[in-house]
C-alpha positions in Angstrom: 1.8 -5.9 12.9 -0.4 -3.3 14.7 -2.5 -1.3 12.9 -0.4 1.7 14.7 3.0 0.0 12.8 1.2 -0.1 9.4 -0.3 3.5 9.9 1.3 6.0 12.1 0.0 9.4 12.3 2.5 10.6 10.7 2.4 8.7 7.2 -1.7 9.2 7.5 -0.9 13.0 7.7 1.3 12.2 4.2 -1.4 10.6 2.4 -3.9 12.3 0.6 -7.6 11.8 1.3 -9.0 8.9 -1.0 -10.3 10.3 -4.1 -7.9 13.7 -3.8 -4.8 12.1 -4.8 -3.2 13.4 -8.1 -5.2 11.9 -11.1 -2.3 11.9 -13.4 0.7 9.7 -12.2 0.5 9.8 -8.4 3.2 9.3 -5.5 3.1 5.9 -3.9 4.1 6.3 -0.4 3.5 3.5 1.4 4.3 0.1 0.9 2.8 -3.3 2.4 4.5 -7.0 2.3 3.9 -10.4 3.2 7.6 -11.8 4.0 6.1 -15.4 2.9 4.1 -14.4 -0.1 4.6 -12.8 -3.5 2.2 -9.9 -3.2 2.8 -6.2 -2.8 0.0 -3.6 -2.1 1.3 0.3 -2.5 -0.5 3.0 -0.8 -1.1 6.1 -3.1 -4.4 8.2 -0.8 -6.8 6.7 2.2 -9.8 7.2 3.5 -9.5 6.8 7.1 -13.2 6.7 7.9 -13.5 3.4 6.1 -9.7 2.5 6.4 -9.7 1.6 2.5 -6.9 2.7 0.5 -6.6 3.6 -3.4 -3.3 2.3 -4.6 -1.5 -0.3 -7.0 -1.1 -4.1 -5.9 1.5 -6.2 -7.7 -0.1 -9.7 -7.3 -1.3 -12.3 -10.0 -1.5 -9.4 -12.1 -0.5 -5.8 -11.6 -3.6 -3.3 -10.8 -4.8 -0.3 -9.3 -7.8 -0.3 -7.0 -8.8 0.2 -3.2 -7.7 -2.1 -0.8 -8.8 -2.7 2.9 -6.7 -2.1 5.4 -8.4 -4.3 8.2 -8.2 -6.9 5.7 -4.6 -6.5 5.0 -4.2 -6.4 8.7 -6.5 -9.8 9.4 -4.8 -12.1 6.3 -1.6 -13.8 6.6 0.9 -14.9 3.8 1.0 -18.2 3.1 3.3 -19.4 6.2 1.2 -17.3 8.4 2.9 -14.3 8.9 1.7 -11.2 9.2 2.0 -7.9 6.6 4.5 -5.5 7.2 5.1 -2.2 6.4 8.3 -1.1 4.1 9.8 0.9 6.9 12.5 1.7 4.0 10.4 2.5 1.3 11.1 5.5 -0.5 8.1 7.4 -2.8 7.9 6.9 -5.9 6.1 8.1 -8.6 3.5 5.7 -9.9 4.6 5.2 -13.4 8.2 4.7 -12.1 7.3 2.4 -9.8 5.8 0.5 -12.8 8.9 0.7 -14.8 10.7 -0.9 -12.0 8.5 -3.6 -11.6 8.8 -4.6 -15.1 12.0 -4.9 -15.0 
């Protein structure tokens, strides 16, 4: 998927700037998938001089931390696909989004 896809203008005009987001229980409002792998990254701010993005992945273990978007863009799941974007996502607060996961 095109970096366009992953990150039109108007979700970038959404996020907040990385290291502005809310400190205490942020929105999640973006979500990326592999259709052929088991990990999640979700998109909470961005910095989109450096394309990295602060937000929680749900892979081997569940974590917040940055993540780059040129690397999400350049890595394929383990078929070879390519990450998509959630076009039905919906935001979510973060600790919600944890509960959910747990279950």
């Amino acid at each position: 998927m095109k970096k366009a896809q992953l990150l039109p203008k108007e979700l970038l005009e959404k996020l907040p700037r990385l290291g502005e987001e809310e400190v205490k229980n942020p929105m999640v409002l973006v979500k990326y998938f592999y259709p052929d792998f088991s990990w999640t990254w979700y998109g909470i701010s961005f910095d989109p001089m450096d394309e990295i993005f602060f937000g929680f992945v749900d892979g081997d273990f569940q974590e917040c931390g940055d993540f780059s978007l040129k690397e999400l863009i350049e890595n394929r799941g383990k078929s070879g696909c390519e990450i998509e974007r959630d076009l039905y996502f919906q935001p979510i607060r973060l600790d919600d989004l944890t509960k959910k996961l747990k279950r």
